[in-house]
GUGUMI-621143 format. One record per residue (C-alpha): residue in three letters; x negated, y, z. Coordinates in steps of 0.05 Angstrom, whole numbers, plus 5000, padded with zeros to 4 digits. Layout:
! residues N
ALA	X	Y	Z
...
//
This chain:
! residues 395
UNK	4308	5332	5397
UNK	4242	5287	5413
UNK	4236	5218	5385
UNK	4251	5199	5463
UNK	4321	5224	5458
UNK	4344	5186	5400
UNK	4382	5123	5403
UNK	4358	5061	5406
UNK	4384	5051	5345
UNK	4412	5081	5281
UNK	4483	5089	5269
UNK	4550	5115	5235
UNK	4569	5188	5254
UNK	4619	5179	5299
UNK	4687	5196	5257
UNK	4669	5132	5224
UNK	4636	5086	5283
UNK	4720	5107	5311
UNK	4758	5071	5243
UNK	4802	5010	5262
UNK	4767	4945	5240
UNK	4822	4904	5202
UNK	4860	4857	5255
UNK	4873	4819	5185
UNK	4809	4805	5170
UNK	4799	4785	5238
UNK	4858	4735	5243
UNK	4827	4714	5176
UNK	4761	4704	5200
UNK	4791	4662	5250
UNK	4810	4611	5201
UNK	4740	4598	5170
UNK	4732	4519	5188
UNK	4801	4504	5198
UNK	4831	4455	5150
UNK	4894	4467	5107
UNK	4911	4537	5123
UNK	4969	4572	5090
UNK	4949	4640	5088
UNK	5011	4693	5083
UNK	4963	4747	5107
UNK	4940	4795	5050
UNK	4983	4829	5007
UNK	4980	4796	4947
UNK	5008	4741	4902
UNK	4975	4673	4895
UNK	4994	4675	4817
UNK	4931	4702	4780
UNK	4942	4760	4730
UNK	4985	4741	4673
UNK	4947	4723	4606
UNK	4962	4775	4571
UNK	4920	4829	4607
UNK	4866	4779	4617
UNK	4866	4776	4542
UNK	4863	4860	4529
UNK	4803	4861	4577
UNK	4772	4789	4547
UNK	4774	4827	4480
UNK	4747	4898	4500
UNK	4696	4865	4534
UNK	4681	4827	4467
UNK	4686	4906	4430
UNK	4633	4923	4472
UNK	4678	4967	4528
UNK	4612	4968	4577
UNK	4598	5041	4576
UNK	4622	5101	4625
UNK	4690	5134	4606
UNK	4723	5202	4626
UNK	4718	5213	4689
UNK	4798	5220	4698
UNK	4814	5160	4646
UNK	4807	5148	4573
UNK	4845	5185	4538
UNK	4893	5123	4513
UNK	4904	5094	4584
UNK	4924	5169	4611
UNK	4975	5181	4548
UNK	5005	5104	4567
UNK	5011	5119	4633
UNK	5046	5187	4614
UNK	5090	5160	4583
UNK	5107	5105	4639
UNK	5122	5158	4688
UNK	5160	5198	4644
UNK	5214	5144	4628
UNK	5215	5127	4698
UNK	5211	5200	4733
UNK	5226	5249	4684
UNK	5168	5293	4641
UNK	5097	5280	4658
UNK	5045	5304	4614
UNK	4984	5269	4607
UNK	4947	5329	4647
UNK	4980	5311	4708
UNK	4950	5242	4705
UNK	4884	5209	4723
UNK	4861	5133	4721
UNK	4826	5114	4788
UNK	4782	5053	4813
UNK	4844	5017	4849
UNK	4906	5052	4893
UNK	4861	5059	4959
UNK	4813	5100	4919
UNK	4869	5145	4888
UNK	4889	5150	4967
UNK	4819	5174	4986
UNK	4807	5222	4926
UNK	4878	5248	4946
UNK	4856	5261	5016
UNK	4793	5288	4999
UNK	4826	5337	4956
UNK	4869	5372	5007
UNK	4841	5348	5076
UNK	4784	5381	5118
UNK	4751	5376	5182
UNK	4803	5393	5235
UNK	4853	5380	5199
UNK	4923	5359	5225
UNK	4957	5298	5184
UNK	5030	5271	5194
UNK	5034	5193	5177
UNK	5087	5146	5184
UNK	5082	5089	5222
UNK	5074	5029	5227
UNK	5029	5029	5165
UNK	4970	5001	5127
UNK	4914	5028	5159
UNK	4876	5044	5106
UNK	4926	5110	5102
UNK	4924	5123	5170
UNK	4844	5124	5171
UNK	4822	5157	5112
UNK	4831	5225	5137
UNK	4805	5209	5201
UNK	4741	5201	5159
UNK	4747	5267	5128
UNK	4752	5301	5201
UNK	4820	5302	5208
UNK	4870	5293	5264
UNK	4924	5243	5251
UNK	4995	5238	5294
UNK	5036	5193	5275
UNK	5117	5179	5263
UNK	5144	5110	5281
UNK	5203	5082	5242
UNK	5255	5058	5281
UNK	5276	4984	5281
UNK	5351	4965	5298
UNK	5410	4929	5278
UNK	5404	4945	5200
UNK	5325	4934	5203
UNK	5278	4990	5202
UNK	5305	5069	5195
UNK	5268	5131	5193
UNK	5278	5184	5250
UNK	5290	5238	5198
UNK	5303	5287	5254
UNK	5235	5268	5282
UNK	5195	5273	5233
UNK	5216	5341	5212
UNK	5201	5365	5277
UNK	5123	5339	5276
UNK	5120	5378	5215
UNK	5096	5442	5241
UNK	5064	5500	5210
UNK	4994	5468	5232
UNK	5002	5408	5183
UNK	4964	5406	5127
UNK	4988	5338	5097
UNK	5046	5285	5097
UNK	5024	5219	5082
UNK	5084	5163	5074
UNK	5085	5097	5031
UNK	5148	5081	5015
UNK	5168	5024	4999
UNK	5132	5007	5053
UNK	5073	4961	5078
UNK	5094	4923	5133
UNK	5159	4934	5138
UNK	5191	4940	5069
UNK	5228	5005	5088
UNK	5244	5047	5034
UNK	5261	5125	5041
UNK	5322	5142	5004
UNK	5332	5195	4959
UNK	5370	5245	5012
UNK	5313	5241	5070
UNK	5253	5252	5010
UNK	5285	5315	4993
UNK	5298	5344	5064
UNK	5229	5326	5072
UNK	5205	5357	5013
UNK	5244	5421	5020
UNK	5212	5423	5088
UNK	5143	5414	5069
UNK	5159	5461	5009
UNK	5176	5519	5061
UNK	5115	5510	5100
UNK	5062	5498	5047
UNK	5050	5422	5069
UNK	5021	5374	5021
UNK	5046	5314	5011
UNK	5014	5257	4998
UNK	5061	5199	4969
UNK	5042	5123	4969
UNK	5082	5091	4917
UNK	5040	5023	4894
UNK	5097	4985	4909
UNK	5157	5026	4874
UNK	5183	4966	4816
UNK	5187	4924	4884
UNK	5257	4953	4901
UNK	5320	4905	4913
UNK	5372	4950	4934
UNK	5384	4982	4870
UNK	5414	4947	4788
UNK	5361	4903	4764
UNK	5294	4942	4739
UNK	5311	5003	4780
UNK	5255	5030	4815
UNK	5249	5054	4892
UNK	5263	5131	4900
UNK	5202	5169	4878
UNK	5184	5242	4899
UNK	5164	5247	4831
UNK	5242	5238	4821
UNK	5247	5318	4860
UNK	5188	5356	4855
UNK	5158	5393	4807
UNK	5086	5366	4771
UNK	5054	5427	4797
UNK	5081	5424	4870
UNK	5041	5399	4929
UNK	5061	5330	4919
UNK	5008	5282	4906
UNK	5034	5210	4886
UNK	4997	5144	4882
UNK	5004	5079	4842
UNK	4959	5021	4830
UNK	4970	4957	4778
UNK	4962	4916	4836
UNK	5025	4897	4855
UNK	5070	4900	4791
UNK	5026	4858	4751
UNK	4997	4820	4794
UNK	4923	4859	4785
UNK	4902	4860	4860
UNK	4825	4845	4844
UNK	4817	4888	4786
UNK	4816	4946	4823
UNK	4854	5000	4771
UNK	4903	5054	4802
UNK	4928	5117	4784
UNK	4938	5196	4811
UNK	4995	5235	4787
UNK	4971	5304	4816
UNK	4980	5390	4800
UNK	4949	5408	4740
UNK	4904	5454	4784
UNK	4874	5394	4816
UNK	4848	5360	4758
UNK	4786	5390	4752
UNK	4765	5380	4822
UNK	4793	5320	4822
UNK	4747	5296	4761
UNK	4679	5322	4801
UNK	4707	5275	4862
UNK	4712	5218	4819
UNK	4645	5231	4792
UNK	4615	5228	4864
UNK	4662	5161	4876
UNK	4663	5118	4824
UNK	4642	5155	4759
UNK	4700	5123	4722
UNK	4740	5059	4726
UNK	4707	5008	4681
UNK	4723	5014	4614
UNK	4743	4942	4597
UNK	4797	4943	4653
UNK	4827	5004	4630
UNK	4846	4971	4572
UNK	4867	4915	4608
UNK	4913	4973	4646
UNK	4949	4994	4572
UNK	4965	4918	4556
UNK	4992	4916	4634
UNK	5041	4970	4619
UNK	5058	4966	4544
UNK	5077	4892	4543
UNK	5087	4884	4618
UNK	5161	4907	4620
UNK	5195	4843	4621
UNK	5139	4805	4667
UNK	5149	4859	4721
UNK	5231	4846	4714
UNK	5218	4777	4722
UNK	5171	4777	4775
UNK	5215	4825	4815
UNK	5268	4768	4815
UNK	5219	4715	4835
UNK	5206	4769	4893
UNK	5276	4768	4912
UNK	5291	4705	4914
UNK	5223	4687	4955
UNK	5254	4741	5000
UNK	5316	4719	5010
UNK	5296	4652	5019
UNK	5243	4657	5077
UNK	5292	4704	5117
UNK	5350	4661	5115
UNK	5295	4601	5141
UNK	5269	4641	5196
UNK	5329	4670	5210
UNK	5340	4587	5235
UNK	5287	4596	5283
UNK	5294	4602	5360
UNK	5288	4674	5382
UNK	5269	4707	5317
UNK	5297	4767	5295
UNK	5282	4786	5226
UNK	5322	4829	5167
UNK	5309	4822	5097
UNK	5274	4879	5077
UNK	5295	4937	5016
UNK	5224	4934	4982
UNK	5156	4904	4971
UNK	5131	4837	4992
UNK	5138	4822	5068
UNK	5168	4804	5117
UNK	5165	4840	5188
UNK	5192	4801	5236
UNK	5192	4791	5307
UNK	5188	4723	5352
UNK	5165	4704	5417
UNK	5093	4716	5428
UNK	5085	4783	5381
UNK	5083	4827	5442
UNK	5010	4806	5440
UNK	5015	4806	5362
UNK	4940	4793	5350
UNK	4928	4736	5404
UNK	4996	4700	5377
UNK	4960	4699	5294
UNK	4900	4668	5322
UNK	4939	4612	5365
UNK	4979	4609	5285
UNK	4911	4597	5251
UNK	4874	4552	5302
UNK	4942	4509	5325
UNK	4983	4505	5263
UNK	4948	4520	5210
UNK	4993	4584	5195
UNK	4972	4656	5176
UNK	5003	4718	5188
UNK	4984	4776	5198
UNK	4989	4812	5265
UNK	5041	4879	5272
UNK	4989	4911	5309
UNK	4939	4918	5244
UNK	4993	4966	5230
UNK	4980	5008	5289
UNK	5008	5005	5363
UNK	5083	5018	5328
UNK	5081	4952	5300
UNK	5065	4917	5357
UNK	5120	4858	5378
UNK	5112	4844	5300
UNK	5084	4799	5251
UNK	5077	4808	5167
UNK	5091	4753	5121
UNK	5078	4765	5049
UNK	5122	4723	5008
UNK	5092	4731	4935
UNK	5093	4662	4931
UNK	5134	4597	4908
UNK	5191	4578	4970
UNK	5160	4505	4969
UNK	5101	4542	5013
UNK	5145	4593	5050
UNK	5188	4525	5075
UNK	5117	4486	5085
UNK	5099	4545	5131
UNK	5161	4566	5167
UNK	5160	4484	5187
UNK	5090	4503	5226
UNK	5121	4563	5250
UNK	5176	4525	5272
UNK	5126	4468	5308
UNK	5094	4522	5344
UNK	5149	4550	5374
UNK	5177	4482	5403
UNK	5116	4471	5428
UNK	5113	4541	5460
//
């Protein structure tokens, strides 16, 4: 190729030039100037991190925890984490386990593990699109697998899925509970799917960050985990993060819980990554987790109520239809407007001061939707379902 045949200018190989920018960020962006906003948008609390852990990594900091670590974890966070997911989940030895640089890196080491170019990759939708995209980066071919929304919110096609499960797959990715919509897989459709995936040598890939914030079950109980079915040395590949439990979101400290026979690759990924999550908020991770157990009870039950409290106020609302969701922290709800999902969060922003985040971040299934994260106190989720509620009358 001559000089003459080159583009004007430089740019991304195409597999990434294709990735979805984040409709979030771009309802968000439309909010820059605009006084007052009330921003439900991200996905995360607007408590900061409870003192406790702020004090383990104020005090390894002071130690002198500034250097590189293992590449999978030091050794003390791996064993505590070990021992998390074996009261939870049944036996998991601390060689199943490594400590990552936040859940979304977990997700892409995961993918890089098991996914080529030309890959095919099963994902279901809607869904953060950070699960839907990361393969896509790798070369792979995603299809998607809607939920279903009806009378008792959103369901799972089971029958569905299994059929886009062909031979061809390579992986299953599914976060459950989920991000928007709060669905959570139950214990029967996890192990027809695993049995499934078992038979035709499928990976699967399981999303879990959001597992301790599950409301259908006794208090403490955790969302149904494949970790609860398969074997450590299956093809099942679950994520977690410290994000959401305890309230870590900008710390940036996740974890893999993986086939023995992936470690050491997965240790030379890392190394290309991250190196190793820093070593000061590793040991923020142990305090998070050995003197986190009532905060995370507690905070579940602020969840709830937040929960139950902003559904029965928009349930008020002219021509909204919304069902109070099994797990996480939103809201997925629909009203008049959200068949242009995006368009409707701007008018929020710019008009009332309101922001959501549109269903159709969370790919064309979750269009006719918004998301409302409600990890917050009720005295904001009444100040903003009163803008909603100004919007719409004058609307």
């Amino acid at each position: 190729m001559s000089e003459t045949d080159l583009p004007p200018f430089p740019s991304a190989r195409d597999a990434v030039r294709s990735l979805r920018a984040s409709q979030i960020r771009e309802v968000a962006n439309a909010g820059f100037g605009v006084p007052d906003v009330l921003p439900f948008w991200f996905g995360e609390s607007d408590r900061v991190t409870p003192p406790f852990i702020r004090d383990a990594a104020s005090a390894a900091l002071a130690s002198g925890a500034t250097f590189y670590t293992h590449n999978l974890g030091i050794a003390p966070l791996r064993e505590t984490l070990a021992r998390y997911v074996s009261a939870l989940h049944g036996p998991t030895s601390v060689e199943h386990v490594a400590v990552t640089s936040a859940g979304v890196n977990a997700l892409m080491l995961a993918a890089q593990l098991v996914v080529g170019a030309g890959d095919r990759v099963v994902a279901v939708t809607p869904l953060w699109p950070n699960l839907v995209e990361i393969p896509k980066i790798l070369g792979a071919h995603v299809e998607t697998v809607s939920l279903v929304y009806g009378a008792g919110g959103w369901q799972l096609d089971l029958e569905r899925l299994l059929a886009a499960l062909t031979p061809d797959t390579k992986l299953l990715m599914l976060n459950s509970p989920n991000n928007p919509t709060g669905w959570v897989m139950s214990r029967d459709e996890q192990r027809a799917v695993l049995d499934h995936c078992r038979h035709l040598g499928i990976w699967v890939v399981a999303d879990e960050v959001y597992e301790r914030l599950y409301y259908a079950g006794e208090p403490g109980q955790c969302a149904p985990s494949f970790l609860d079915l398969a074997g450590r040395d299956e093809r099942v590949i679950c994520v977690n993060s410290f994000s959401k439990a305890w309230l870590m979101t900008g710390w940036r400290l996740g974890w893999i819980v993986a086939p023995t026979s992936l470690m050491d690759d997965l240790g030379k990924l890392v190394e290309y990554n991250t190196s190793c999550a820093p070593a000061f908020v590793q040991q923020a991770g142990i305090a998070a987790i050995e003197q986190g157990a009532q905060f995370t009870r507690e905070l579940v039950g602020e969840l709830r109520a937040s929960r139950d409290h902003l559904v029965g106020a928009l349930s008020a609302l002219p021509g909204v239809d919304v069902k109070a969701p099994p797990g996480a922290m939103y809201v997925f709800f629909s009203l008049p407007g959200a068949s242009r999902s995006l368009d409707l969060c701007k008018a929020l922003v710019r008009e009332a001061g309101l922001g959501l985040a549109p269903g159709s971040a969370f790919g064309p299934e979750g269009e006719g939707f918004v998301r409302w994260c409600y990890a917050c106190d009720t005295a904001r989720l009444d100040a903003g379902v009163e803008r909603l509620k100004e919007y719409l009358a004058r609307h």
